[in-house]
C-alpha positions as CSV (number, residue, x, y, z in Angstrom):
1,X,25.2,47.4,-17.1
2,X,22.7,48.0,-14.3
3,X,19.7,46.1,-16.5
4,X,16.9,46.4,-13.6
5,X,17.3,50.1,-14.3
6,X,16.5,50.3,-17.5
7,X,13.7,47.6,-16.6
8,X,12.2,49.7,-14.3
9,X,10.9,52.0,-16.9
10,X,7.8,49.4,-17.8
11,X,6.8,46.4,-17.0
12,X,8.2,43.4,-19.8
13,X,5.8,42.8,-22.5
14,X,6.2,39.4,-24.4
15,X,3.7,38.7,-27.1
16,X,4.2,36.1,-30.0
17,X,1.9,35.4,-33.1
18,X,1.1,38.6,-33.8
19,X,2.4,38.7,-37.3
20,X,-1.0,39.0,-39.4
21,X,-2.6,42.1,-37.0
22,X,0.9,44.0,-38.0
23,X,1.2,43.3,-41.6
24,X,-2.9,44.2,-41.6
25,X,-3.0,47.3,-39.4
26,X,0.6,48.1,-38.9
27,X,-0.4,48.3,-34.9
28,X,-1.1,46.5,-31.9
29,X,-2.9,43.3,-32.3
30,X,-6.3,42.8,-30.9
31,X,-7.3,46.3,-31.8
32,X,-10.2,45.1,-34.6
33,X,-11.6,49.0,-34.9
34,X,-7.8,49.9,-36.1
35,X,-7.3,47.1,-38.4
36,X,-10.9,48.5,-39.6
37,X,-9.7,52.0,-39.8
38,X,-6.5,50.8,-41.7
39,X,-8.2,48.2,-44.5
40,X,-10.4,51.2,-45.3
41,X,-8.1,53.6,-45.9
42,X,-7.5,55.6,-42.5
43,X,-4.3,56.5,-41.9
44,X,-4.8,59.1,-38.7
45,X,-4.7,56.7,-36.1
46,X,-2.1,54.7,-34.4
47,X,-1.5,52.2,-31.7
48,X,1.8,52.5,-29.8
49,X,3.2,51.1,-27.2
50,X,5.0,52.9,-24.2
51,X,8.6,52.8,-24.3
52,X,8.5,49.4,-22.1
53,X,11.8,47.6,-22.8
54,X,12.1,44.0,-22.6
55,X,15.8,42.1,-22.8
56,X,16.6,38.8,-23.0
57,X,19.5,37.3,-21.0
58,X,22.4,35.5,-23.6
59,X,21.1,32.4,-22.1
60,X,17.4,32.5,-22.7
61,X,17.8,33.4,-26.2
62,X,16.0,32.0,-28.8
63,X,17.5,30.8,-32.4
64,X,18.4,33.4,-34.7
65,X,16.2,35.3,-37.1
66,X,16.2,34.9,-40.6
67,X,14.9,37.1,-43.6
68,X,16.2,38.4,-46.7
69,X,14.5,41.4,-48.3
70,X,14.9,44.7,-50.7
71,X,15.1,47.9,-49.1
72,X,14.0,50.8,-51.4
73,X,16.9,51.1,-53.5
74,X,16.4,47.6,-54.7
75,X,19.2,46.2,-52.8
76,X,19.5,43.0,-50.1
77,X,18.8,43.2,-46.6
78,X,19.4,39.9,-45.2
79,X,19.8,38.2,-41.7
80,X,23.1,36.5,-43.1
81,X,24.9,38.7,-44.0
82,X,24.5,41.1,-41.2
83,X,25.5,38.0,-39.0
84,X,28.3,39.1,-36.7
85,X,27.1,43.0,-36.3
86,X,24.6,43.9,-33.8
87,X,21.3,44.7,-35.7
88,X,18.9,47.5,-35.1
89,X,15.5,47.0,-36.6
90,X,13.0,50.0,-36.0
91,X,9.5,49.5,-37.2
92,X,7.7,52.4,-38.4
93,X,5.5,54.5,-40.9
94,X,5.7,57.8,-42.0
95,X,2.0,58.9,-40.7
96,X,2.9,57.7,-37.4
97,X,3.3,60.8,-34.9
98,X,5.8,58.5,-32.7
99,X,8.0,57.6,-34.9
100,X,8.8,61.1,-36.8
101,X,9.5,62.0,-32.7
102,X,11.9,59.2,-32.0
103,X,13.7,59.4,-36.0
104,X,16.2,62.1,-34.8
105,X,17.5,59.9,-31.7
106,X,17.2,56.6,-33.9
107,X,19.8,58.7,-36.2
108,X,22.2,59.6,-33.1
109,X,22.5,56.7,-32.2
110,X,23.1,55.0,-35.5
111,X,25.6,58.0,-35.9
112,X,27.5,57.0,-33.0
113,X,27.7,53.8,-33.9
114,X,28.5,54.2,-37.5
115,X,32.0,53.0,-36.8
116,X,31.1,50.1,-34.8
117,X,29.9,46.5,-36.5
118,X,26.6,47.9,-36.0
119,X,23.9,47.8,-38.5
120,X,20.6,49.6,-38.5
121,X,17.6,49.2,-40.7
122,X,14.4,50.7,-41.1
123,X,10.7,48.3,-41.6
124,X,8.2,50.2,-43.0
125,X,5.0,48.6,-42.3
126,X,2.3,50.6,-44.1
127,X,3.8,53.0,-46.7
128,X,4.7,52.6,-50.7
129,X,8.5,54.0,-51.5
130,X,7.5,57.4,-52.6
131,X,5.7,57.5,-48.9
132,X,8.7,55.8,-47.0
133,X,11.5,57.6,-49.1
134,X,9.7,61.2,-48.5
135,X,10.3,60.6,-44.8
136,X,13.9,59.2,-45.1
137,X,14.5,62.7,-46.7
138,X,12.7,65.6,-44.4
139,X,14.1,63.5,-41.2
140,X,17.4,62.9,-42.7
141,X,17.3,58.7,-42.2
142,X,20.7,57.9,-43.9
143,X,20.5,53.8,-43.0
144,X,18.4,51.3,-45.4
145,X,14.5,50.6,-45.3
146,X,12.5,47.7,-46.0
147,X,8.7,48.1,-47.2
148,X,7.3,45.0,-45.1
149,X,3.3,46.4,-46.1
150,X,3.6,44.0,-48.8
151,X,5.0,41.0,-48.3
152,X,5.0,41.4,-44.2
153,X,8.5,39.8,-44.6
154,X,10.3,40.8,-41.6
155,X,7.4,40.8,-39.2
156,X,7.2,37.1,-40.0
157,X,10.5,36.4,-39.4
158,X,10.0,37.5,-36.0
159,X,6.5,35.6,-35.6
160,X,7.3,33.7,-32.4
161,X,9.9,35.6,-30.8
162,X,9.8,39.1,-28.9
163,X,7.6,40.7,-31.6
164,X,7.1,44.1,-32.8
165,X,3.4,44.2,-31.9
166,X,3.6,47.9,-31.6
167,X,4.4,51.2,-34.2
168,X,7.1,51.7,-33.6
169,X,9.1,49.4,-32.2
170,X,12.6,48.7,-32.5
171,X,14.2,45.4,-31.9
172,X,18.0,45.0,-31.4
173,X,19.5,41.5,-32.6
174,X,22.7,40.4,-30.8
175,X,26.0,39.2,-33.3
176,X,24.2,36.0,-33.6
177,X,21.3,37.5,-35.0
178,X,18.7,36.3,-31.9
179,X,16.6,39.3,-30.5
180,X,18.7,40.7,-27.6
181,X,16.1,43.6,-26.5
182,X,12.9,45.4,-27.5
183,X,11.6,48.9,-27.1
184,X,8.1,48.5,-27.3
185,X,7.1,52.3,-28.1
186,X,9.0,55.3,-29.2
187,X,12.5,55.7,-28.5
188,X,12.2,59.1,-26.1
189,X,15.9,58.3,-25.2
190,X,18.6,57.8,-27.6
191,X,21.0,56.2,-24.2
192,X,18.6,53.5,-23.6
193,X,18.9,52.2,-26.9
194,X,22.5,53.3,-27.3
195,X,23.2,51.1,-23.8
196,X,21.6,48.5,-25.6
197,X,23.6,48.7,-28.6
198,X,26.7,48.9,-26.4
199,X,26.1,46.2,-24.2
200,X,25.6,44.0,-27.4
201,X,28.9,45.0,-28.9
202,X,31.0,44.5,-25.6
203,X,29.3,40.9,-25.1
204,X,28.2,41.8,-21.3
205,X,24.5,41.2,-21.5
């Protein structure tokens, strides 16, 4: 894989400790009129990043992410027993104008990998079931979904690594379960994230 192409698209973002901002505003950190908007109520704005993908050579990984959760049919998502599949985690919300764009690639690729040991799964970050479960529906999301509002679960199990300080963002954890890559932003191109996905499974990152 030619990796200084697909880091050519934006410059590498790395940002840690940003777990509170997202759980509160389910945006960028630092933005203190969002969280405003947010904690009272508003729902029409967004922060988002710009596509910029960051990876993280095999070597220069850190230790693997843990979290067990529910995903809205009352089942368990958890770090160990997706442990030997690539992982796909896309954080998003269903107001979010970004990520009802990027939901249709986000399904191709999970499509094409549905075969593969290859697990994707959804973080909502603002939205109640009937909210989150709405969206799944009209955009036809067929993969499991965490509400994180709550509990900010999986945002803090990625407090201190390549966080997802951006809606959306979608993080891809290698078979060990330590974050591999980040697309900080919508995914505009379902190939990026598919390379990503592929290089992952064929161990030649």
């Amino acid at each position: 894989m030619n990796t200084s192409r697909i880091r050519s698209r934006a410059a590498v973002v790395i940002t840690a400790g940003i777990v509170t901002a997202i759980a509160l505003a389910g945006c960028s950190s630092g933005n203190d009129d969002l969280a405003s908007q947010y904690k009272g109520g508003t729902t029409q704005n967004y922060i988002s990043g710009d596509g910029a993908v960051t990876e993280v050579a095999a070597d220069k990984r850190e230790a693997p992410v843990d979290f067990s959760a529910k995903d809205t049919d009352g089942d368990t998502v958890s770090s160990k027993a997706l442990r030997g599949k690539v992982v796909v985690l896309n954080f998003w919300y269903a107001g979010c104008p970004p990520c009802r764009a990027e939901a249709k690639n986000l399904n191709k690729v999970a499509s094409s990998h549905a075969a593969d040991d290859v697990a994707f799964v959804g973080v909502n970050v603002r939205d109640k079931k009937a909210t989150a479960e709405a969206f799944e529906r009209t955009f036809g999301v067929d993969y499991p979904t965490v509400l994180d509002a709550d509990e900010g679960t999986m945002q803090l199990a990625l407090s201190g690594t390549i966080a997802p300080n951006s809606v959306p963002t979608t993080i891809v954890l290698d078979k060990q379960g330590r974050v591999a890559a980040r697309i900080l932003g919508a995914v505009d191109s379902p190939s990026i994230l598919d390379t990503l996905v592929s290089d992952e499974l064929s161990g030649s990152a």
